[in-house]
C-alpha positions in Angstrom: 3.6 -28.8 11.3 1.8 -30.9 7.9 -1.6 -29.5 6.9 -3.8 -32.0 5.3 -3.8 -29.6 2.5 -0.3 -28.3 2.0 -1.3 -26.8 -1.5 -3.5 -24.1 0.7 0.2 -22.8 2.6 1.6 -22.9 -0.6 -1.2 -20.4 -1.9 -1.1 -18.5 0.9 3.0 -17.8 1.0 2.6 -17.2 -3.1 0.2 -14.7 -2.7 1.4 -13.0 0.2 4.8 -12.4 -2.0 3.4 -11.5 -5.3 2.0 -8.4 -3.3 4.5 -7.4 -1.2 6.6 -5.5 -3.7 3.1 -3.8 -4.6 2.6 -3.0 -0.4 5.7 -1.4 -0.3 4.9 1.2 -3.4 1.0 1.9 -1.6 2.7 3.0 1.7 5.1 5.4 0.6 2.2 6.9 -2.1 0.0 6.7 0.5 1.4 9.3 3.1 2.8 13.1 1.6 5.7 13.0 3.4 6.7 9.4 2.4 5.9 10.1 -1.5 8.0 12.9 -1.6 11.0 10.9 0.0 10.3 8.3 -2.6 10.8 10.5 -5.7 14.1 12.2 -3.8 15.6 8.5 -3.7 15.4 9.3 0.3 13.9 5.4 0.6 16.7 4.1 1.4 16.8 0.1 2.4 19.7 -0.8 5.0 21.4 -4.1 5.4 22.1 -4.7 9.0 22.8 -3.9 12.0 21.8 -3.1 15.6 20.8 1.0 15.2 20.4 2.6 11.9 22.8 5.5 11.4 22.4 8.4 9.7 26.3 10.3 9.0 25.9 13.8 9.5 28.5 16.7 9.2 27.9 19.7 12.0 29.8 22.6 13.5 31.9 22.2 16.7 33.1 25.9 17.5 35.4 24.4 20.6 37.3 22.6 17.6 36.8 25.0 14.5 40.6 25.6 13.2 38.7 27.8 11.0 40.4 31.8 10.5 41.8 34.1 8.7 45.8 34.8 8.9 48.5 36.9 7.8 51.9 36.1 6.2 53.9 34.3 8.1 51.8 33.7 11.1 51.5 30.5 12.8 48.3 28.6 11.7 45.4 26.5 13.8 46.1 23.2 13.0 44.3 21.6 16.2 42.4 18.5 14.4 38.8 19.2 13.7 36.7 16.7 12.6 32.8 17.1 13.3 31.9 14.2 11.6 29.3 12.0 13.9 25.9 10.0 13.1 22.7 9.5 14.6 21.5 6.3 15.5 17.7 5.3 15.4 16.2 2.1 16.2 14.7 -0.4 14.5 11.2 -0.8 14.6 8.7 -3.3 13.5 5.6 -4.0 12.4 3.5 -6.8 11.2 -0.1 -7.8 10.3 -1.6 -11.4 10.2 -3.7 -12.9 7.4 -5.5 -16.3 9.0 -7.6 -19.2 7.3 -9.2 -21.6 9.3 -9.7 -25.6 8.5 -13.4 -24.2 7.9 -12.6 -21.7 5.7 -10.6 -23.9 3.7 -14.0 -26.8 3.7 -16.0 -23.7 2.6 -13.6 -22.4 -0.5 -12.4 -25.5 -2.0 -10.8 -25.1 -5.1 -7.2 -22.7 -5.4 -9.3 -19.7 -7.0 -11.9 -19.5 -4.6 -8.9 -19.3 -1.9 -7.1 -16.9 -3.9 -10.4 -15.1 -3.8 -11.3 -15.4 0.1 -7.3 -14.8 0.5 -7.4 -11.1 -1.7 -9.8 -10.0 0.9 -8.5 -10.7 4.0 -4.8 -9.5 2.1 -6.2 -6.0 1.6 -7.4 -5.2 5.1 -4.2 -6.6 6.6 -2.4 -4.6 3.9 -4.7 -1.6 4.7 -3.9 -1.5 8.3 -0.5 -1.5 8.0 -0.3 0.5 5.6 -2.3 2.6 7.9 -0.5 2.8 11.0 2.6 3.8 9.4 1.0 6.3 7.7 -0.2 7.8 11.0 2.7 6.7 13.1 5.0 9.2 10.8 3.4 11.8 12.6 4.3 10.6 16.8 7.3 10.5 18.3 8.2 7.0 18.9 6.4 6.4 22.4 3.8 4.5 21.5 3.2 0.8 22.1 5.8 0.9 24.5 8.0 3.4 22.7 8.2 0.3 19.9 6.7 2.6 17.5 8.6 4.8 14.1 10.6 7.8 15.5 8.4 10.1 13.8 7.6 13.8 13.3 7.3 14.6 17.0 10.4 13.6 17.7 12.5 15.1 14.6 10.5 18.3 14.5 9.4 18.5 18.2 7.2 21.5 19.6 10.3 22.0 22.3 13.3 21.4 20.7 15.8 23.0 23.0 16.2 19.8 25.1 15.6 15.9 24.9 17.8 13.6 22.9 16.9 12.2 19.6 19.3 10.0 17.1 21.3 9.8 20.4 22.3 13.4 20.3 21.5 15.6 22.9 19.8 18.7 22.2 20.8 21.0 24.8 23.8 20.7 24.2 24.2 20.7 20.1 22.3 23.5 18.9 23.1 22.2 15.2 20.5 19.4 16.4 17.6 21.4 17.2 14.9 22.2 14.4 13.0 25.5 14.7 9.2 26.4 16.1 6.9 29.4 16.0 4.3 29.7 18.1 1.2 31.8 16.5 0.0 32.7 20.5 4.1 33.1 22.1 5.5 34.3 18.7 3.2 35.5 16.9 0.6 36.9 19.2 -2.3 35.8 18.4 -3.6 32.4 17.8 -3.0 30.5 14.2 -6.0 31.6 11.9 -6.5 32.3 8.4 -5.7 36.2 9.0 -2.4 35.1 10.2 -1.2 32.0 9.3 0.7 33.2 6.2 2.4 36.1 7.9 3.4 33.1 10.6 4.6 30.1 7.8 6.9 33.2 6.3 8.3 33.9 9.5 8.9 30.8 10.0 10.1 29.4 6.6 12.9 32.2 6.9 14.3 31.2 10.1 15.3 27.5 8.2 17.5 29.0 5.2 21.2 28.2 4.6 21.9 28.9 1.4 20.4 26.4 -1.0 18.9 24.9 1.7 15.2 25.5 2.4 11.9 24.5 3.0 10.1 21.9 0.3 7.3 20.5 1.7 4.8 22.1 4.3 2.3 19.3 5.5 -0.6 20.4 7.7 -3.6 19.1 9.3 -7.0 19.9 8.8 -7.5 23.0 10.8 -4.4 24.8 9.4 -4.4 23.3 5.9 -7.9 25.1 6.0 -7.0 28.0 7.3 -4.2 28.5 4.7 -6.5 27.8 1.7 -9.0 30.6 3.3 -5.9 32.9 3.3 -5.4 31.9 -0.2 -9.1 32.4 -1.8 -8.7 35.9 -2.6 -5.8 35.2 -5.1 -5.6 32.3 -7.7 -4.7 28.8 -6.2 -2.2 27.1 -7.8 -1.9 23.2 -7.1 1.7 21.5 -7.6 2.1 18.7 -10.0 3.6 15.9 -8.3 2.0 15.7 -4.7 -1.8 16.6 -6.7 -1.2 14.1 -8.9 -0.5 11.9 -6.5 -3.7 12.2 -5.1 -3.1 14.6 -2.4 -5.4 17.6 -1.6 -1.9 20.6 -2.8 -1.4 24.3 -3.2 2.3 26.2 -3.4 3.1 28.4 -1.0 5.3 31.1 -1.6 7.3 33.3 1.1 10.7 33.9 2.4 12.4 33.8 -1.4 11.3 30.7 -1.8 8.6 28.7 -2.9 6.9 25.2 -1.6 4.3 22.4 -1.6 1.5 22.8 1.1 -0.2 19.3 1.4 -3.1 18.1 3.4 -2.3 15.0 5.4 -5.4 14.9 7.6 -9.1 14.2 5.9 -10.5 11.0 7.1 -8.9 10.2 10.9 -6.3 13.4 10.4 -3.4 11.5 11.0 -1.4 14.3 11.2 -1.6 16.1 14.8 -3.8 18.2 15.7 -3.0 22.0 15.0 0.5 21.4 13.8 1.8 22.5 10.2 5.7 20.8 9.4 8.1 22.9 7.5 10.3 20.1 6.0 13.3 20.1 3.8 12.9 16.1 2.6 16.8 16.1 1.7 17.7 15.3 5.1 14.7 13.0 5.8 15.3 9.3 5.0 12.5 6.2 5.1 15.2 3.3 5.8 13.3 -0.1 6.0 15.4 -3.0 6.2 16.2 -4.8 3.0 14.9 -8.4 4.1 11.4 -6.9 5.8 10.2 -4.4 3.4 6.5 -5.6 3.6 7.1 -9.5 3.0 6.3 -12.5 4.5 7.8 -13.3 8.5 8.6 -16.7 8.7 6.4 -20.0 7.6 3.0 -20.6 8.2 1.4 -21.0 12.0 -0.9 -23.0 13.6 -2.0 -23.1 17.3 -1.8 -26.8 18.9 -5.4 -26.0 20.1 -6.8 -24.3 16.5 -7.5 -25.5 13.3 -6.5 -22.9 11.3 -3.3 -21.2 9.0 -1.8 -17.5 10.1 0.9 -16.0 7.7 2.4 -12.9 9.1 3.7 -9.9 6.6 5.7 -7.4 8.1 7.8 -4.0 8.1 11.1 -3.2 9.9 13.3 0.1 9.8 12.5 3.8 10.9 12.4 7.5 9.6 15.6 8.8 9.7 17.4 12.2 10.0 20.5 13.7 8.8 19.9 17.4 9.7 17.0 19.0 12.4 18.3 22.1 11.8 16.8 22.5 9.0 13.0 21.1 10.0 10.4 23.4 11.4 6.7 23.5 12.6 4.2 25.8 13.1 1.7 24.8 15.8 -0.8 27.2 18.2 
């Protein structure tokens, strides 16, 4: 459809673009969990595709040719070859920025667009941004079950059944990620008096030789009661998720050492009671490589409406390559 101002779409697609490249950086610094997959490389854009697959390597003991042997003896050469994936859906997102003919009477001139434009950019930027942020955190359900395949579903509180990636859980063990209960576990509701006896217990239960725990991201409630466990001894904040902005102490237990952030404060996107044990190596942000926060299409206009609505938008999921070696901690 022709505007009688085409130099307004114009302005409107150009801006859009110039800070989509800009959207794409604020959303993974934005969210804990998503900086740290940024500075692993784990953003990883796909091409195509109906699923996104994640190639994972597991142990089948019905077809491990695996042993030891003597001399001459026969060997297992049965083929064995545990190599599958996991496939997660694409998801989408989008957010609208709008201008009406008025709009466009009132702001004449391209800076005074560019001005009213800015403004409506970075509230539809802040949104999206937003709900990613906190959609991390579900399990996929939402809207419909169009939502990202997030925490809840990777690090579920009962991961001895349901599928997720496509793989059933009660019947892979490799495939289910660990949980400690502070009241069925522990004995006793999650406090601080506890909480670090718990996040050890826990944090040894996901070790396989060099692989371990690097990032614990809780919500409120247990990011406080950690730092009240941890007033009586120095606090030491890490470097790259403080300087990032995020509220950051180390926690130490189990032989190993990692970064305990807060990823509640203002709306506590993260659930409720729920602290994640994650090792980020086997944790992938896969958007696809054409819809990483850029434009959707031309511009649209109702047949009934005078007015200009750009859409920017988002499509991929959060990924995983091993839930064996996620954990939480919840009540």
């Amino acid at each position: 459809m022709a505007f009688a101002n085409s130099a307004v779409s114009d302005i409107i697609a150009t801006t859009i673009q110039s800070r989509s490249g800009q959207l794409a950086d604020n959303v993974t610094n934005n969210n804990a969990l998503l900086q740290r997959l940024k500075k692993r490389g784990n953003v990883r854009p796909f091409n195509g595709g109906n699923v996104i697959l994640e190639e994972l390597m597991y142990n089948d003991p019905n077809t491990n040719n695996t042993n030891s042997y003597s001399g001459y003896e026969a060997l297992n050469i049965s083929p064995n070859s545990p190599i599958s994936a996991a496939q997660f859906s694409i998801t989408q997102y989008a957010s609208a920025v709008t201008i009406s003919g008025l709009e466009q009477l009132q702001n004449a001139g391209e800076e005074q667009i560019i001005d009213l434009l800015d403004g409506r950019m970075a509230v539809a930027e802040a949104e999206l941004m937003n709900r990613i942020a906190s959609d991390i955190y579900l399990d996929g359900t939402g809207n419909g079950g169009k939502n990202i395949t997030g925490l809840a579903a990777a690090v579920p509180d009962a991961p001895g059944s349901g599928v997720y990636g496509g793989i059933d859980r009660g019947t892979w063990a490799f495939w289910q990620s660990k949980v400690y209960s502070g009241l069925t576990n522990g004995g006793a509701a999650v406090s601080a008096a506890n909480i670090i006896q718990y996040m050890t217990a826990l944090a040894i239960q996901m070790v396989r030789g060099n692989d371990k725990t690097d990032l614990i991201v809780a919500d409120n409630n247990y990011y406080s009661y950690f730092v009240n466990a941890m007033q009586a001894i120095q606090r030491v904040t890490t470097d790259d998720s403080a300087a990032a902005g995020f509220a950051s102490l180390k926690f130490f237990g189990g032989g190993q050492s990692a970064d305990v952030v807060l990823d509640g404060g203002i709306g506590n996107a993260a659930t409720t009671n729920h602290m994640w044990f994650l090792n980020t190596k086997y944790l992938n942000f896969r958007p696809h490589r054409d819809r990483n926060f850029v434009p959707i299409g031309g511009d649209r206009q109702s047949v009934n409406q005078d007015a200009i609505v750009r859409l920017m938008g988002w499509a991929g999921n959060l990924t995983c390559s091993g839930a064996q070696f996620q954990g939480v901690l919840k009540s």
